[in-house]
N, C-alpha and C positions, 0 to 999 in steps of 0.2 A: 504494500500500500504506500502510495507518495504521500508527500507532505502537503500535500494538493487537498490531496483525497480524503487526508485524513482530519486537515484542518475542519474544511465544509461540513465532515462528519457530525464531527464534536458539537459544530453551530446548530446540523439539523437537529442534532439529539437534545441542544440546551433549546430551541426551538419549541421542541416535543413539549416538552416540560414547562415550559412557559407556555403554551396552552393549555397545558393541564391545571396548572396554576388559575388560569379564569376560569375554567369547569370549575372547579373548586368553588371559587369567588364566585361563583352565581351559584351553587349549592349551599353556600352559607358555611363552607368551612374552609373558615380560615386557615387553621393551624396546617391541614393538608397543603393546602394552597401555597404559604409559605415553607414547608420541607421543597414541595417541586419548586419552586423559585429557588431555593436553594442547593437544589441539583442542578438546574437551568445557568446559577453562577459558576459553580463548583467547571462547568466545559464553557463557560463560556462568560470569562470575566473582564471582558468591555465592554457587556451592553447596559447603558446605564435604566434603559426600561426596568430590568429587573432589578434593579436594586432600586429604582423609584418606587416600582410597585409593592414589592417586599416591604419596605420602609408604610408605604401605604398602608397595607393587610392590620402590620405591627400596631399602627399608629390607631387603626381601628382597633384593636383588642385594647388599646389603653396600654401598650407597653412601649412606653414616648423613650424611655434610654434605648431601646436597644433600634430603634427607628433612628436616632439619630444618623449614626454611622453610616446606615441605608442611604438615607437623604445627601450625605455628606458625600457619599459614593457617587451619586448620581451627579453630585455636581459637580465634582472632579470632573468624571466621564462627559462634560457638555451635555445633557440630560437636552432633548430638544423645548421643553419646556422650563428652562430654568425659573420663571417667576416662581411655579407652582412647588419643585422641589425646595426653594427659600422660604415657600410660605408654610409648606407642611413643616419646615423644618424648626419654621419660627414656633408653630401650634406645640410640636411638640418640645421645646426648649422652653415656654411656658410652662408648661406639665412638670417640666425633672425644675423648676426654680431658677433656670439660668435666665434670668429677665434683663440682661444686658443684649445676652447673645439672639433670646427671642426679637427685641427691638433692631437688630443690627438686621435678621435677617427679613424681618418683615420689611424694612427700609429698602436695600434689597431686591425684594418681590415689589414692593410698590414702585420703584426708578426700573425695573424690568417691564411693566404694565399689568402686576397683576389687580385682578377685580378690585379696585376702590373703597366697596361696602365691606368687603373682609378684613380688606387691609385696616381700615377704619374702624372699624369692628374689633381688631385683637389688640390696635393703641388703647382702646378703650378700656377695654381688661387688662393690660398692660399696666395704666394707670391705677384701677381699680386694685390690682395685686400692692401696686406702690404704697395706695392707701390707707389699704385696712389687712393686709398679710392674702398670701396664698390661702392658707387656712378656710380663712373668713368666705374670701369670693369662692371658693370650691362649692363651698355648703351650698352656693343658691342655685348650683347645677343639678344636686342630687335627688 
């Protein structure tokens, strides 16, 4: 087998898996959804989809540290939607209390063009954390 042959292999196989990964995501399970996402990197770690979407799944189950890095990855990789990967990433650096780095990167998303009312939306909680603690403003979500 060439180096040809074997490269495109590896893509269709990380391919495979990252459709399997949205089977998943529309069946409502995540945690599957994210192992194939990360079989799908494991052959094939420069697509930054998948670590946006992984990042994504994560970021849905409430597990904002380990979404970081996902996020982080994808924007390394040029992620063809950078506002979005900044904004997720900002959402979840809110969550773990890092509210310098959530403001940086929603700033970021918003000089990228992303949606306005979100971006507006998470200064606002942004602030409200500044105000009365993480603690406080969590409570009125649950």
């Amino acid at each position: 087998m060439g180096i040809l042959e074997w490269l495109f292999g590896e893509k269709k196989k990380a391919d495979d898996y990252f459709q399997k990964s949205g089977e998943n995501f529309n069946d409502g399970d995540l945690e599957l959804g994210i192992q194939n996402l990360s079989k799908a990197i494991e052959l094939d770690s420069t697509n930054a989809m998948y670590y946006y979407n992984r990042g994504t799944a994560k970021k849905m189950m409430l597990d904002y540290k380990s979404a970081i890095p996902d996020f982080t990855k994808a924007i390394d990789l040029k992620f063809e939607s950078l506002e979005m990967a900044y904004f997720n990433r900002a959402m979840s650096k809110l969550h773990t209390q890092d509210l310098e780095g959530s403001k940086k990167d929603n700033s970021k998303a918003e000089k990228l063009g992303y949606d306005e009312y979100q971006v507006e939306q998470l200064d606002e909680w942004l602030d409200s954390v500044d105000e009365m603690g993480y603690d406080e403003f969590s409570k009125q979500f649950d």
